[in-house]
N, C-alpha and C positions, 0 to 999 in steps of 0.2 A: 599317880600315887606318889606322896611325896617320903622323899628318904630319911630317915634317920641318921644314916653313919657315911654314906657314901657321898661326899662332893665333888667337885667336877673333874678330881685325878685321885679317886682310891678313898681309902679313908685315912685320913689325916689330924694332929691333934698335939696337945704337949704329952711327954713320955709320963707315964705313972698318972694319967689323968685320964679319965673315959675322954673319949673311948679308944684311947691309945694306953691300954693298960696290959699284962701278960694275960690275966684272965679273959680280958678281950680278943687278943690273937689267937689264943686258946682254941675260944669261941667260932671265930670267923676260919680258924683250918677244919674247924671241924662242918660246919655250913656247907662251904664253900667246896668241902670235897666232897659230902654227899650229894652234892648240887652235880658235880661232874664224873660219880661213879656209874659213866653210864657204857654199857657193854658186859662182856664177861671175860675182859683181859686184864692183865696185872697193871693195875691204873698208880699213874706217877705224877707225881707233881716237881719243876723245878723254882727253888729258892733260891733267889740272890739278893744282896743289901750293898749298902751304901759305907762308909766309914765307923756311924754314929757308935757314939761309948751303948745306946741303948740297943741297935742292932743284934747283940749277942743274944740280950734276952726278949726281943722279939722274934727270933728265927728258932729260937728252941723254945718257945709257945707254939710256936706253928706246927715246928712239926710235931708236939705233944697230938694238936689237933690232927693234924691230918690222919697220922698214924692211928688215930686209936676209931678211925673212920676206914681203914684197911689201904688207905696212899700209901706207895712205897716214894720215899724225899731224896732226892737230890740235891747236895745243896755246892754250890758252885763260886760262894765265898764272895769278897769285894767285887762288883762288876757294874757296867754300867746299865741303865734299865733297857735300849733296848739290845744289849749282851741277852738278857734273859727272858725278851722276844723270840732271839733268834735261836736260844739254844732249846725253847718249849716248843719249838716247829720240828729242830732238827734231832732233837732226842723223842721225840713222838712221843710229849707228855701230853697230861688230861687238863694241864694245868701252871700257868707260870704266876710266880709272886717275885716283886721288886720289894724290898722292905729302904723304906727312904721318903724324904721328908722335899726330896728336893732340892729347891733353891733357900728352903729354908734353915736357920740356925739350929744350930746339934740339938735342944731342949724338947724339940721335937722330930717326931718320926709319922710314919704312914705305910698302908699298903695299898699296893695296887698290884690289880688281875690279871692276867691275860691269860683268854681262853687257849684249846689246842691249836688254831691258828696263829695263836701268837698277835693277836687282836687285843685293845682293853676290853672289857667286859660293856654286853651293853647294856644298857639301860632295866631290858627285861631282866638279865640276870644277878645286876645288882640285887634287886628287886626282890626277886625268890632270894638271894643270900642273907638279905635282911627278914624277909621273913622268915628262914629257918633259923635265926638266930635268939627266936622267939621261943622255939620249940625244944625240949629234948633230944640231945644229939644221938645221933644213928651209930651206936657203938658197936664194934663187932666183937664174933668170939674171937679169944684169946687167940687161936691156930691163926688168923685172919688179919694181926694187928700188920702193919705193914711196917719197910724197913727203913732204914736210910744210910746216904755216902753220901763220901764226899768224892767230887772229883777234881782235879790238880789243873788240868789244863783248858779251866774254860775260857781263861782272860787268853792264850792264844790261840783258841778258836775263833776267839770275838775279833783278835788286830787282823785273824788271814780275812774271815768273811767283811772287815771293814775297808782293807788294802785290795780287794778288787773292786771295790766301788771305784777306785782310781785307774783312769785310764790307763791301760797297757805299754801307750806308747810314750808316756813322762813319766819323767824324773824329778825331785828334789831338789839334786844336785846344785852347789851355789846360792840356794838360797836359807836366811838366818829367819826362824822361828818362834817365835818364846810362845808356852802354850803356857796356860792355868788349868789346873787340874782342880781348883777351889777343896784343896786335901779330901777330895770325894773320891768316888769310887773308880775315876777312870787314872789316879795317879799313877799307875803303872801302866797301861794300854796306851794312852792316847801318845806319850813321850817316844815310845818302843815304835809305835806306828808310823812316826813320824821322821823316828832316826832310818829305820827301816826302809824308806823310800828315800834315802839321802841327803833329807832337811838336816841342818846342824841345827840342835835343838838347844833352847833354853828352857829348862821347863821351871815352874814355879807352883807352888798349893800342893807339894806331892812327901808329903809328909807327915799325913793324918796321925794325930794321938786320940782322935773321939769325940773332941771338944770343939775342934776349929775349923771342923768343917762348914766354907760360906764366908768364914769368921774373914774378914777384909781383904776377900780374895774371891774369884771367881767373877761368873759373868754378872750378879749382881754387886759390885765391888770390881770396877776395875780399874781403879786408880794405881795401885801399884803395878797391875802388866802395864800402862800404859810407860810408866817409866820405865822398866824396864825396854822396852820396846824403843824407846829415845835413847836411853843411856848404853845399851849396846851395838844400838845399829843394826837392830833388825826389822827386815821386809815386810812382817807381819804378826800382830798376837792373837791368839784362838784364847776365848774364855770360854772354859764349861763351868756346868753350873751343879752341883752335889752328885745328882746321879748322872751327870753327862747324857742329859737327851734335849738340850739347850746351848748355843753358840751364840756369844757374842762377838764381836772382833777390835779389832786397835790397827791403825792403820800407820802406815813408817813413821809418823808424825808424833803419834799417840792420841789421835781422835779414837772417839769410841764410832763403834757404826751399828745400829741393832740389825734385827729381823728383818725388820720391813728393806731395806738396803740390800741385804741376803738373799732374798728372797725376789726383787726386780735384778739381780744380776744373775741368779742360777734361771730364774723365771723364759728370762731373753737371750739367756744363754744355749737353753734348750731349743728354746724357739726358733731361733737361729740354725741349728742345728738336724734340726727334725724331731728332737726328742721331747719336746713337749705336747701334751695330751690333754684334753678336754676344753680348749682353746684359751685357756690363761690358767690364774693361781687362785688358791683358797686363802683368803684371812680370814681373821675373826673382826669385828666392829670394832676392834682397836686402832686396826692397822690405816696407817698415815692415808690420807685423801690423795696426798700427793702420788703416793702408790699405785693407787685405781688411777689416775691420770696416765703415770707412765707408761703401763700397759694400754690404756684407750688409745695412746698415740699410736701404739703397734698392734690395735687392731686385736687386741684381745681383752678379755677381761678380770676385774676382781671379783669373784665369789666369796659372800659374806656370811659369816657364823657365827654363834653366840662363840664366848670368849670359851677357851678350852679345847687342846689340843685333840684330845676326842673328839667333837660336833666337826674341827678340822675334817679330821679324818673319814669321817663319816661321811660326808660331803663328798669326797673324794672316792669313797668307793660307790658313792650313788649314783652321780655324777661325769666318773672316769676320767679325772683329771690326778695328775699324778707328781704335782708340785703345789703343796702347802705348809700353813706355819702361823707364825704369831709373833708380833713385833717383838714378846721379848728376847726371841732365838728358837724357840720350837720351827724346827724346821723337818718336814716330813719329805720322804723321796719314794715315795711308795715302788718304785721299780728296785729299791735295795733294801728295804724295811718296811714293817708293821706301826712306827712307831719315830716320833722325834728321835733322832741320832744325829749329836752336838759334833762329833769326828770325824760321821759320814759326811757333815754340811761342810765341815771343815776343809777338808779334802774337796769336794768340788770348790770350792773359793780357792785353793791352791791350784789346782788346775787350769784355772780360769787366770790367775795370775802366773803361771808359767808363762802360757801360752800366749795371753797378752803381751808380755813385755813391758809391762807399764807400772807404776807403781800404785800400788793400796790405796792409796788418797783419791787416786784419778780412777783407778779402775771400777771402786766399792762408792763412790758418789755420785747413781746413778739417776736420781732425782731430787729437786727440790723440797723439799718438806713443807709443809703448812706447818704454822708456829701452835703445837700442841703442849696441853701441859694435863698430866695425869698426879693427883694426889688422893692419898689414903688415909682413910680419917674410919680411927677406932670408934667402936658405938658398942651401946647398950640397947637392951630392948628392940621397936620394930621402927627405927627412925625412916624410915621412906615411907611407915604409912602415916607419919603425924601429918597435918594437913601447912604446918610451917614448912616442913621439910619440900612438901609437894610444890609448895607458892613458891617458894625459892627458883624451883627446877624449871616451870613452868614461865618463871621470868629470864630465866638463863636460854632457854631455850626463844623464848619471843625475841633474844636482845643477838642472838644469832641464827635466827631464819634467814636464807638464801646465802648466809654468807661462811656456815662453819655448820659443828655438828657436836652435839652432847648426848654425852654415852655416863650412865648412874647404873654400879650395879655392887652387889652384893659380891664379896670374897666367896669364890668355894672353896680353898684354902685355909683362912684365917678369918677373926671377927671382926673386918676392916670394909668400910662401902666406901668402893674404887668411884672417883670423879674424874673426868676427862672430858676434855672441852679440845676443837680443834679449828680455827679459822683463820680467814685474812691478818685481821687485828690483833696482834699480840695480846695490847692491854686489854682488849674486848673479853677476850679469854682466859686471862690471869684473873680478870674481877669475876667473873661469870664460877669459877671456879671457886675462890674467896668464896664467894656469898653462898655458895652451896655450901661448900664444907661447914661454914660458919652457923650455917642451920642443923646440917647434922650434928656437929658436937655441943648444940645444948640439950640439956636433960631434960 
């Protein structure tokens, strides 16, 4: 069944535009909770959001919805999403909602679900939410409408449950910091967590007005940590990304490093260790070749998934491996969370750099890259089925058999078809790329 509203993290959209509208949100608290009034106990749902100027009035649509479906709301204010993983487990709600748009620009916003496990919603339950979104909602009697609070201290619930992912036996101590909070939702947690363990922090992005969230800052934007990161003399910078369930990094240099980098050093680090499970790590088809290499070396492997941190995940509980991610920083630990956490990934990379002794350049460069180039080319109508689009892909693809790999897909975010080309040849792969986009954006 294919979906209406829900793409590959919630539903998402520009603000005051279907289907990110208040009458929309409205709509989907009220689905959504009759979807999970299941038992005969006082059923709750927890709300959290991001920065955004529109945040305000998408959390009081929700809970117009939820409540007048007899949810009593919890709503637990700026926090990062999986903050509000952890606290729909640990408050034994029916039901958690992220209100955030992500990595994306303040214009727009999203919601995403997470069942009482504190899980995203899966596929089935999208599913039934969009079809009761069809339907007349299940209002109750007046006696029945349910309630709502706030509660004050759920950002330091979220830095203790994030501060024992870190080893018991390290310290901070002596080493310089600069995080990006990209003015989202972790600008208060993630700096606190980190002075907390001893880091002298720089933090930067932690100053939300509504508007700037992402705005030339954060993990997609990080040209200015990088300087900072230079011009202070610090060991290392941590970017998050709006809602903080994504990590970039900046190394004492000011190189960037993504996921895929992230993810062969916690990967091998586990390994090493005993801690790793299911005998390698989960990416999704994006993640670098070189990747899958470095683990081949050690005797374990890449498991592959459509792109989206969900299929990740999935994967991962099918499977029983317990280290995945996605080169742009979605980095899952499933032994400490349900869900990408951008501060938890952070923290093992500090730890790992404690303990090492060695500096961010040398320690986070821990394979060669195959020369990849990813670009995003806006469309109208259904350009991947015109049959130029197809000739295109089909020649990109013959002109890189044995020696590289092309990956053509659809945003489930935005109205943009992702190209990505990755092989031996640079130029092989910068033309292979060209000609495709070049067929997508004619009309």
């Amino acid at each position: 069944m294919s979906r209406k509203f829900f793409g590959t993290d919630g539903i998402r959209g520009r603000t005051n535009e279907m289907p990110m509208t208040a009458a929309m949100a409205q709509k989907v608290g009220q689905a959504a909770g009759a979807h999970f009034l299941r038992g005969d106990h006082r059923h709750r749902v927890v709300i959290g959001k991001d920065t955004r100027l529109s945040g305000y009035m998408m959390e009081t649509a929700l809970i117009s919805g939820f409540t007048s479906v007899g949810m009593d709301v919890v709503m637990v204010g700026p926090v990062p999403t999986p903050a509000v993983a952890m606290l729909t487990r640990s408050m034994r709600a029916d039901i958690g909602v992220m209100i955030s748009a992500s990595h994306n620009k303040f214009a727009d916003n999203g919601i995403k679900l997470f069942g009482p496990d504190g899980y995203k919603l899966s596929d089935a339950d999208e599913a039934e939410i969009e079809r009761l979104l069809d339907e007349e909602p299940r209002l109750v009697p007046a006696e029945q409408i349910g309630r709502s609070r706030k509660i004050e201290d759920a950002r330091g619930r979220y830095i203790h449950a994030a501060k024992t992912t870190f080893p018991e036996h390290l310290r901070l101590d002596g080493l310089k910091v600069v995080v990006d909070c990209a003015n989202g939702a972790a600008y208060q947690v993630a700096p606190s967590a980190l002075w907390e363990l001893g880091a002298e922090v720089v933090a930067l992005g932690i100053a939300p007005n509504g508007t700037n969230i992402n705005e030339g800052c954060g993990s997609t934007d990080t040209a200015a940590l990088s300087r900072a990161v230079v011009d202070s003399g610090a060991h290392i910078g941590l970017a998050l990304d709006g809602d903080a369930d994504r990590l970039i990094v900046v190394d004492e240099k000011g190189t960037k490093i993504d996921g895929d980098q992230l993810m062969a050093l916690i990967g091998s680090s586990w390994h090493r260790r005993g801690q790793l499970r299911g005998g390698g790590v989960v990416a999704t088809v994006m993640s670098n070749l070189g990747l899958e290499r470095h683990f081949e070396a050690q005797g374990l492997t890449l498991e592959r998934t459509k792109v989206g941190d969900r299929y990740v995940l999935e994967a991962m509980r099918a499977k029983g491996f317990n280290v995945g991610g996605e080169q742009s920083g979605h980095i899952i630990l499933s032994d400490y969370g349900t869900t990408g956490d951008g501060l938890v990934a952070g923290l093992q990379v500090l730890a790992e750099l404690v303990e090492a002794g060695k500096p961010a350049s040398e320690l986070l460069r821990r394979f060669e890259p195959l020369p990849q180039l990813l670009k995003n080319v806006r469309f109208k109508g259904k350009p991947l089925e015109r049959d130029d689009v197809k000739a295109a892909i089909a020649a990109g693809e013959a002109r890189l058999a044995g020696t590289g790999r092309l990956v053509i897909r659809k945003s489930g975010t935005e109205p943009v078809v992702r190209v990505m080309a990755e092989g031996e040849d640079e130029n092989l792969v910068r033309e292979v790329v060209d000609d495709i986009c070049a067929a997508v954006e004619k009309n």
